[in-house]
C-alpha positions in Angstrom: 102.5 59.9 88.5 103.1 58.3 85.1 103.1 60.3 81.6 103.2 58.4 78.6 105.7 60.7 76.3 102.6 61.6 73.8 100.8 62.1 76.9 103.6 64.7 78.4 103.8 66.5 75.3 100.4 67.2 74.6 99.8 68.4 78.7 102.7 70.9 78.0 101.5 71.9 74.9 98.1 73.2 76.5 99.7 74.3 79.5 102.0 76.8 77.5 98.5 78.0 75.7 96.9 78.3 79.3 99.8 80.8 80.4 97.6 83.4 80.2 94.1 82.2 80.6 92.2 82.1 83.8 92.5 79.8 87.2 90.8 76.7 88.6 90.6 75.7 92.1 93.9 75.4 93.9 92.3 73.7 97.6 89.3 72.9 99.3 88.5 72.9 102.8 85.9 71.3 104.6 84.7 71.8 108.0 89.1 72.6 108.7 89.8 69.5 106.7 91.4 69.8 103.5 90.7 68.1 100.1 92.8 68.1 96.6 91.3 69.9 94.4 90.8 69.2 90.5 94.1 70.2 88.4 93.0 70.0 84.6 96.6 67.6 84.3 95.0 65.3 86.6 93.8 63.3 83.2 97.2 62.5 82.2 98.2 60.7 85.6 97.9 57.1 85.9 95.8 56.5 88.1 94.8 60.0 88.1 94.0 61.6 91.9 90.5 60.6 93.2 89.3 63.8 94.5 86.1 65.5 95.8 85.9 67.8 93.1 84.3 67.6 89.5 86.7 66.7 86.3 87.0 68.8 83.6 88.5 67.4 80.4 88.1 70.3 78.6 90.0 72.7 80.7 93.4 72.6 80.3 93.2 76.2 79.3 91.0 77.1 82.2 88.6 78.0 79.9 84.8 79.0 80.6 81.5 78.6 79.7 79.5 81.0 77.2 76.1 82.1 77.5 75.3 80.3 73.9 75.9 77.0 76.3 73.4 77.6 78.8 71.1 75.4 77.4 73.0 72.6 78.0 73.3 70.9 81.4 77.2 68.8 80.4 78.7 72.4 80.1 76.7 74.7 82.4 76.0 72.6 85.5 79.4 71.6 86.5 81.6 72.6 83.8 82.3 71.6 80.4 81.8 67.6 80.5 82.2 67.8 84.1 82.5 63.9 85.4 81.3 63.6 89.1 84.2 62.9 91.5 85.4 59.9 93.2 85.7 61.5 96.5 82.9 63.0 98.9 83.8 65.3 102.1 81.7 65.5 105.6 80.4 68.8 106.2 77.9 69.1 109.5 74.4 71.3 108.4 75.6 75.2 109.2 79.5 73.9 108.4 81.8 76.2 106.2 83.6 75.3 102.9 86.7 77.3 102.0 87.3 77.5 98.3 90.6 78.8 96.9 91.3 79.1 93.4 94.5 79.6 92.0 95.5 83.3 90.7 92.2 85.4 89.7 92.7 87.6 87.3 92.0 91.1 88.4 90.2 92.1 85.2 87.8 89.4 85.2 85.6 91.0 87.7 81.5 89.9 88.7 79.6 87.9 90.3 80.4 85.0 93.3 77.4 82.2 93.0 76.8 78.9 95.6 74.4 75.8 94.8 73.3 72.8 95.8 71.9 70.0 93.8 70.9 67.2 96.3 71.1 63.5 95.2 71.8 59.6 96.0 75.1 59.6 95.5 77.4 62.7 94.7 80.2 60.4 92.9 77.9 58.8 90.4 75.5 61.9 89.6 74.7 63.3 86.0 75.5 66.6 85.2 71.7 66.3 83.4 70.2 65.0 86.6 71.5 68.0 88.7 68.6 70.3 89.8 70.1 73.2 91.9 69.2 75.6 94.8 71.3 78.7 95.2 72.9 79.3 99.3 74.5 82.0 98.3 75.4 85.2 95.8 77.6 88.5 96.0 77.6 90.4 93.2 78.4 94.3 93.2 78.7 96.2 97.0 80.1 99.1 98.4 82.2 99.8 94.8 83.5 96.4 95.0 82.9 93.3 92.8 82.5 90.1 94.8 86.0 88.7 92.3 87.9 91.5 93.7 86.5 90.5 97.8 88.1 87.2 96.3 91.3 88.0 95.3 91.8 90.2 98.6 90.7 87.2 100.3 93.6 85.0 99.8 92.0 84.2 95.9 89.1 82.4 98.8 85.3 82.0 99.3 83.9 80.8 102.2 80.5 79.0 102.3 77.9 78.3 104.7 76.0 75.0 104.6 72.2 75.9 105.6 71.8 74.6 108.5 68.1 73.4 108.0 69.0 71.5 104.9 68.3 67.6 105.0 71.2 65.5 105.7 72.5 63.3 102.7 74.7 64.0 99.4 75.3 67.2 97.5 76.8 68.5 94.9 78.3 72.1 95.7 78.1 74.1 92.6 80.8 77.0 93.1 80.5 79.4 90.7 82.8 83.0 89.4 80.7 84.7 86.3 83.7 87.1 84.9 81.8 90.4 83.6 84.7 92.0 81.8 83.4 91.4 78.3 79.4 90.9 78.8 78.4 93.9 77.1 78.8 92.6 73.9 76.4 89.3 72.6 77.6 86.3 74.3 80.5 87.8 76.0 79.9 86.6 80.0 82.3 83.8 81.0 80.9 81.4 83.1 83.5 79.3 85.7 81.0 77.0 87.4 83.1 73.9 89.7 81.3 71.4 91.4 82.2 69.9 95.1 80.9 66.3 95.9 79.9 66.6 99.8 77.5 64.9 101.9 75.6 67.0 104.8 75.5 65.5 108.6 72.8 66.7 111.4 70.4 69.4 109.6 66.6 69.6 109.2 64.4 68.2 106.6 64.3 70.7 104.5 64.3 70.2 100.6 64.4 73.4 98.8 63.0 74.3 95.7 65.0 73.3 92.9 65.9 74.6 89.4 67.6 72.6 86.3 71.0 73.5 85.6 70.1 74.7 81.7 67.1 76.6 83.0 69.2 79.1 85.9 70.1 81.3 83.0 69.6 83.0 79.8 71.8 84.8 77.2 69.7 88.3 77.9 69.6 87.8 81.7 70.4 91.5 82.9 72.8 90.2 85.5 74.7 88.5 82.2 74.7 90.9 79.1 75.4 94.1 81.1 78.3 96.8 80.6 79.9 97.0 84.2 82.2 100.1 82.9 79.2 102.1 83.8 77.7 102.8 87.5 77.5 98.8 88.8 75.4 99.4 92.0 72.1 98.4 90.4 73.7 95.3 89.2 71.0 92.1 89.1 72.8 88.7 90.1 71.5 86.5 87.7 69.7 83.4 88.4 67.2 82.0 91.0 66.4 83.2 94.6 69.0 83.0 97.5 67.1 79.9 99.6 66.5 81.6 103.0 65.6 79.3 106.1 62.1 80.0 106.9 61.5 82.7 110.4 61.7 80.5 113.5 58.6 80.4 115.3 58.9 81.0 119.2 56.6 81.5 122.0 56.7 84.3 124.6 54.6 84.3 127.5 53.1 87.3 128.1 51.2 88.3 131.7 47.6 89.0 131.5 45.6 89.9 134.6 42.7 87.7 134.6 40.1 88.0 137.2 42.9 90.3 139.2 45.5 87.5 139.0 48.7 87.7 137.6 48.7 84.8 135.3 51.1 83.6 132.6 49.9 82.8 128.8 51.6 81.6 125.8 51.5 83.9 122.7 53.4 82.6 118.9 55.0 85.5 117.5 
């Protein structure tokens, strides 16, 4: 690692301000292999780390994204100015990513949100271009928050790759939407981080896809909502969980036909 001196000072100059803000991701792993994950000092390294994992400039104080923002796709999709990574990880269709971010705060409780945004190539993508499909939500559960399953979780999420997906290049939109302060105007806090991976075996499937400045607004019920109240009707915000369609089978089923026992294929 090299630091120029005016480079040193100004990292420890936001890290002291970031002392008491919130967390980024602290490791990634990938079908049991694991990846560096984006620190926010990574930008005064020369070379910095070539990771899997987004960049965010803006971050030093592991800030977050406001509803007023939604709008726009370079601080909603993958984080303020997020810049795609330089590294993408293997993960078969049906695989498991384990996300760990460094200390959640307790306070900052809501929603746990997965996407995927399929494209050409995950290291040279657009936040812009993005258009995303959601795998996976938790929100609020037997009195629990999906942040607090989290934190008792080793400050981990694990996600499952559908397994009917087509194979190619994704980009793994991880998201924590902290509810402590949304019932006042603009007061969610949106942590969105975005994983460069690229999807083996699989189906053909290619879900139905939404913009990343069109998967929320400021008066979404899941996002200006008091929580301090009775949560268990909270609405996650955003589109549909993608669900792989039924399986189709055939059972065959014995029908007597002119007094012999004879077998016949039915779809259920």
């Amino acid at each position: 690692m090299s630091l120029t001196k005016i480079q040193a000072a100004a990292f420890l100059g936001a890290l002291a301000s970031s002392v008491s803000a919130h967390g980024h991701l602290n490791a990634i792993t990938v079908d049991g292999t694991p990846y560096t994950a984006y620190d926010p000092s990574f930008q005064y390294q020369i070379p910095a780390p070539e990771v899997i994992e987004w960049s965010c400039p803006e971050c030093l104080d592991n800030g977050f994204v406001e509803p007023s923002m939604y709008g726009d796709a370079t601080k909603i999709a993958c984080h303020k100015d997020g810049t795609a990574g330089a590294k993408v990880a293997t993960v078969k269709a049906g695989g498991k990513i384990d996300i760990q971010w460094t200390t959640w705060p307790e306070s900052h409780k809501g929603p746990v949100l997965d996407y995927l945004a399929k494209v050409d190539d995950a290291t040279s993508a657009k936040s812009t271009d993005l258009q995303f499909f959601k795998i996976d939500e938790a929100g609020y559960e037997s009195d629990q928050w999906a942040s607090d399953k989290l934190i008792a979780n080793n400050q981990t999420w694990t996600v499952t790759i559908p397994s009917d997906i087509a194979a190619g290049q994704y980009v793994l939109r991880h998201e924590i939407i902290a509810l402590h302060s949304a019932g006042q105007e603009n007061g969610a806090q949106n942590y969105p981080k975005c994983i460069n991976i690229e999807v083996t075996g699989g189906g053909s499937t290619s879900p139905t896809a939404t913009a990343a400045n069109k998967l929320y607004t400021e008066d979404d019920a899941g996002i200006k909502v008091n929580i301090y109240g009775d949560a268990s009707s909270y609405k996650i915000p955003g589109p549909a969980v993608y669900s792989a369609p039924a399986k189709r089978f055939v059972a065959f089923v014995k029908k007597s036909i002119l007094g012999l026992g004879r077998e016949h294929p039915r779809e259920f």
